[in-house]
Structures are given as C-alpha cells and as structure tokens.
C-alpha positions in Angstrom: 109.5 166.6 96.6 112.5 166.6 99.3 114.1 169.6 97.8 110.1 171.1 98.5 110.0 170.1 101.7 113.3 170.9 103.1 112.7 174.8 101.8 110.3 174.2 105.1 107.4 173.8 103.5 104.9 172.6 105.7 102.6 170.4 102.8 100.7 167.6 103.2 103.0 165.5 101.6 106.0 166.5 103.6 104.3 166.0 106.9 103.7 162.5 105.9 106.9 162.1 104.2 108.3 163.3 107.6 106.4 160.8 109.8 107.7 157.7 107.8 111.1 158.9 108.0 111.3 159.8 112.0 108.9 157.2 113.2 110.3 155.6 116.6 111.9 152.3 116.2 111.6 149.7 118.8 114.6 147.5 118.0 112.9 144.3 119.4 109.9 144.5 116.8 110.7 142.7 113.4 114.4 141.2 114.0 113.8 138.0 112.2 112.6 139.2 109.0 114.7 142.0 108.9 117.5 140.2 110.0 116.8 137.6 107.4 116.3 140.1 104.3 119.8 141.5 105.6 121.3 137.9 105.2 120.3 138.1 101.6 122.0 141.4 101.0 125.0 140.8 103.1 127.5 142.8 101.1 125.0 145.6 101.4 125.1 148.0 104.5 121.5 149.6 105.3 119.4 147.1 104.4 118.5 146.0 108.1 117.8 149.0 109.0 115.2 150.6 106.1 113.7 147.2 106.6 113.2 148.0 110.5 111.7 151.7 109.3 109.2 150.3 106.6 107.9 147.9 109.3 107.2 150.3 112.1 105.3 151.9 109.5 103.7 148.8 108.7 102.4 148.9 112.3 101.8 152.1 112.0 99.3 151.5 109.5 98.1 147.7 109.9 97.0 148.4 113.4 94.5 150.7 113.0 91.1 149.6 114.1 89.9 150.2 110.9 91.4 150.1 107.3 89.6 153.1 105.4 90.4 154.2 102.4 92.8 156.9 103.3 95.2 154.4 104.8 95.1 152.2 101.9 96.5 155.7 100.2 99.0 155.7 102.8 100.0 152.4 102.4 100.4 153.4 98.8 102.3 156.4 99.4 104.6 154.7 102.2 105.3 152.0 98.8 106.6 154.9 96.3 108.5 156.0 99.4 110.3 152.6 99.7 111.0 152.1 96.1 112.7 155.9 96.0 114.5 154.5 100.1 115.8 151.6 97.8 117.4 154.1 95.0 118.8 156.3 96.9 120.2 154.3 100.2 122.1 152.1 97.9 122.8 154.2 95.3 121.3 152.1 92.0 123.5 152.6 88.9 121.4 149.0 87.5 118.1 147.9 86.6 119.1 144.1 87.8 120.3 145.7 91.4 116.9 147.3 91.7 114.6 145.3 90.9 116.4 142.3 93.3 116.0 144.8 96.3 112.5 145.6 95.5 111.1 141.7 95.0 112.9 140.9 98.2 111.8 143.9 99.9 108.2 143.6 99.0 108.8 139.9 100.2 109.2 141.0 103.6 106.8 143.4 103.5 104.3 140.8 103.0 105.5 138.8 105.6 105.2 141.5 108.0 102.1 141.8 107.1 101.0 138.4 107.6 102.6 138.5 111.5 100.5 141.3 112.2 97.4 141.0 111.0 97.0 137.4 110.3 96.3 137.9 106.7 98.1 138.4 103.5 95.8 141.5 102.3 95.7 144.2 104.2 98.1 146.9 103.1 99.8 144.3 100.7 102.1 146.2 98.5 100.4 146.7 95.2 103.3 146.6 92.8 102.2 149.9 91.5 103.6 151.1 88.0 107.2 151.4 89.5 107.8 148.2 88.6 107.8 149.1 84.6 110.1 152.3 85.2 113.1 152.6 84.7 114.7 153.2 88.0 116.3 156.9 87.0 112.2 157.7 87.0 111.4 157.1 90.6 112.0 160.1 91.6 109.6 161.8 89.5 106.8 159.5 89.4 106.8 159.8 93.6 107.1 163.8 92.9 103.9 163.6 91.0 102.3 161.2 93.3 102.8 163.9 96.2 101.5 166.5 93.6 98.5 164.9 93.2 98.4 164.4 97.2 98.9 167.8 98.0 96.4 169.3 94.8 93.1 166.9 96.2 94.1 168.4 99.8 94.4 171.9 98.4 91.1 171.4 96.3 88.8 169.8 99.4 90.3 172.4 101.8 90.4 175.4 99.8 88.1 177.8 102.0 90.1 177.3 105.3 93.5 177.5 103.6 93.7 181.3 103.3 96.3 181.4 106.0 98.7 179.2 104.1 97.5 181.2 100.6 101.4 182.6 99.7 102.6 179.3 100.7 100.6 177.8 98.8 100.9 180.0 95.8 104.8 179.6 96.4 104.4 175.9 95.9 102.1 175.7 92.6 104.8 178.4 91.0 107.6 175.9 91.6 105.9 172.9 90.3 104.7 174.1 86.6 107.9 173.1 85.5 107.7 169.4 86.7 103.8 169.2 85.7 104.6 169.9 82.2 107.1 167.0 82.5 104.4 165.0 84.3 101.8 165.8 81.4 104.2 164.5 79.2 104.7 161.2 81.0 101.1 160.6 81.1 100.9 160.3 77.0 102.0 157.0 77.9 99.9 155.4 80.8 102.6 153.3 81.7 104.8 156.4 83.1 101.6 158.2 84.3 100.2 157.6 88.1 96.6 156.1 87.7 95.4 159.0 89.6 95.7 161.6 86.4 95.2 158.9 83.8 91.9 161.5 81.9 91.9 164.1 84.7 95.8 166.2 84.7 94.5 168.9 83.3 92.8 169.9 86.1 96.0 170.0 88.3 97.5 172.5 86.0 99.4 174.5 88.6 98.0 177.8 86.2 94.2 177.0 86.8 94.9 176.2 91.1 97.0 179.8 91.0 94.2 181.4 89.3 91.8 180.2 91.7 94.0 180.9 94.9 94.3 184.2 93.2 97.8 184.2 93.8 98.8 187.2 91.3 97.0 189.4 93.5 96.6 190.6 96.9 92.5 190.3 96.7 92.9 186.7 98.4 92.4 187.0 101.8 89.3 189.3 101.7 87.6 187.9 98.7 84.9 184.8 99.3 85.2 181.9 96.6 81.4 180.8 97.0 79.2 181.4 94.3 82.3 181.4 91.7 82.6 178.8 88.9 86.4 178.1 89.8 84.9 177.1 93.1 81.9 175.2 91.3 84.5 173.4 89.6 86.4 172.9 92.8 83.7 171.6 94.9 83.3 169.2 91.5 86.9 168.0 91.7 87.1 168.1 95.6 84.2 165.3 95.7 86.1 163.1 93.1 89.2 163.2 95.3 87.2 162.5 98.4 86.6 159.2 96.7 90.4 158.6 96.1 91.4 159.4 99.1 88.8 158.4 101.8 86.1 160.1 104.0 86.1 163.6 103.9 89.6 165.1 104.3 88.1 167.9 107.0 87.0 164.9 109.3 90.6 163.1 108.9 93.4 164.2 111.5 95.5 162.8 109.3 95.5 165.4 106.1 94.6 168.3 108.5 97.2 170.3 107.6 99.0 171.9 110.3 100.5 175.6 110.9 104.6 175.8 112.1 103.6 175.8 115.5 101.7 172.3 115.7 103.1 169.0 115.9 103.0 166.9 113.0 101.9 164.1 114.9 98.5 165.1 115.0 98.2 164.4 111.7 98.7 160.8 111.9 
C-alpha cells in the first residue's frame, strides 16, 4: 500500500498510515522500555527508536476517553504496521530473526500498555495471523488489510464520495491484480485476514467499479438510490459499520479528507 500512497493518493489507509509514521515524539516518554528492548538488540541500530514511534501511538490510542470499536481497529492496524516496521527497518532475510523482534516487541508493547492505562487489556496486541506467515508475506497480508479498510470506507461513504470518484476509480483499477492474489490466499484461512474469511467476493474491485460507474462519465450526475448495487451497498456498508465501529460519517477519524485539509483532523 506504500507504493499507493506515495502516487499521492489521499485514501483512508494512507492518512492513517501517515499519522503513525509522523506522529511527534517526545523523547522523555517511554525511555526505560525502549531503552531496555534496545539493550536486547544491541547489535541492532533502530530498534530504540521504532520502539519510541509505536508507543506515542500507543498513547495516541490508549488515552482516549473512550475505547470504541474503531480504535480497537486502529490498534489492529497500528500491529500489521509494526510487524511490516520490523521487516523492513531491519531488513529480515530469517524466520528465527523475525519472529525474536516481534515476541520482544509485542513484549514492550504490553508493558506500555500496562504504564498507561493500568491494565493489561486495552489495545493489547492480538497476535493476529502474522504470526503463522512466513515473513516474505507481510507485506501483502497488510496490503489486503488496508484494502479491506479503504473498500468498508468507500462502501459506507459512497454517496458523498463523488468528488473523489476518478480517484477512486484510479485506485480499484490498480488493485484487481493483488485481489486476485488475495482471493487466492484466502483458500487457506490461515493466509486470509479474518475480515474476508466468507465475504471477498464482495470487494471484487470489478463489482465497486461497476458501482462507482467508473467506465463512464454518467458518475457525477447520476443518483445511486433506488439501485440494487446501492441496495447491496447499504447491505454491506451496515456489516462493516459493525467491524469497524459507530457510523463511519460520525467518526473524524475515517472522514476522508480532500488535498487541502490536514490529516490530523482525522485522528
């Protein structure tokens, strides 16, 4: 989803993907556990550092007056974030190497937890399917994790997204090669995200082009209501409000934003 979002794309997933990279680090926050997960890697440069970025975003999250659903999908997207952070910063060539850095990262990140909220639960990593991968399929299973993202946003905001419609339309084209990969994966739960397990089919980038009507130039004068693509939207769109919180339109967070506004409005 990187190569997406830095063709300046302005998706869901990439403003969020954005925040967690550029949020502002306070170097007094978090020394001692970073410090001391650094100490275990001390051949390895970076460590300190990603470990100061995941727990800003731990307070990002963990301070919120209130934990509602859609931050416990952030707190799962900020964990397939990490776990591609971990493959990439120190370039894994090993199983054994990556799945070290990921038990002691996950360590810390419960221990941060615990300092900030007092508890062990909230925003606990969940030790999502990752964990069975082999690490050259990261990547991918975090692209179709922000496929999915983006798809319930584009399917619960589809009436006040006409703006954004060749963007859009852009986007879906791009991404029918990787879903045909990501259909494949999911013939074996174990490589499929839990959030297509007996539903892909209706991400199929096809159907959401057919529906954006984005092989034509009727778009941005025709209505959806009263069509059964939107029937079948509205259908989906509630499903997906229960995956990923209160309704999206009421949620600064997934509002998406046009070039001109700050991404921080979002958060």
């Amino acid at each position: 989803m990187a190569n997406v979002c830095n063709k300046g794309h302005r998706l869901p997933s990439c403003i969020i993907h954005e925040h967690i990279n550029n949020i502002n680090i306070s170097r007094s926050n978090y020394n001692e556990e970073c410090h001391t997960l650094q100490k275990r890697f001390h051949n390895l440069d970076g460590v300190y550092n990603l470990c100061i970025k995941l727990a800003e975003n731990l307070n990002d999250i963990c301070t919120k007056e209130k934990m509602d659903d859609f931050l416990k999908n952030k707190c799962l997207y900020l964990e397939y974030w990490l776990n591609l952070q971990i493959i990439e910063k120190f370039r894994i060539t090993n199983y054994g190497k990556y799945a070290g850095l990921r038990s002691q990262f996950y360590r810390t990140w419960t221990e941060i937890i615990r300092s900030l909220t007092g508890e062990n639960i909230k925003c606990t990593p969940m030790r999502i399917s990752l964990t069975s991968l082999n690490y050259r399929n990261v990547k991918d299973i975090k692209d179709m994790y922000d496929y999915y993202y983006n798809c319930e946003y584009f399917k619960n905001n589809y009436s006040s997204i006409q703006h954004k419609r060749s963007e859009y339309c852009s986007y879906l084209s791009s991404m029918s090669g990787s879903f045909t990969k990501f259909k494949n994966w999911c013939s074996d739960s174990n490589k499929c995200i839990p959030n297509f397990e007996n539903s892909i089919d209706q991400y199929d980038p096809k159907k959401l082009r057919k529906i954006l009507h984005c092989d034509t130039d009727e778009a941005s004068a025709t209505s959806l209501e009263g069509s059964s693509d939107q029937k079948g939207l509205e259908q989906n769109g509630s499903q997906g409000d229960k995956e990923l919180g209160d309704s999206p339109d009421s949620d600064p967070f997934i509002q998406l934003q046009d070039s001109k506004t700050s991404s921080s409005a979002l958060i």
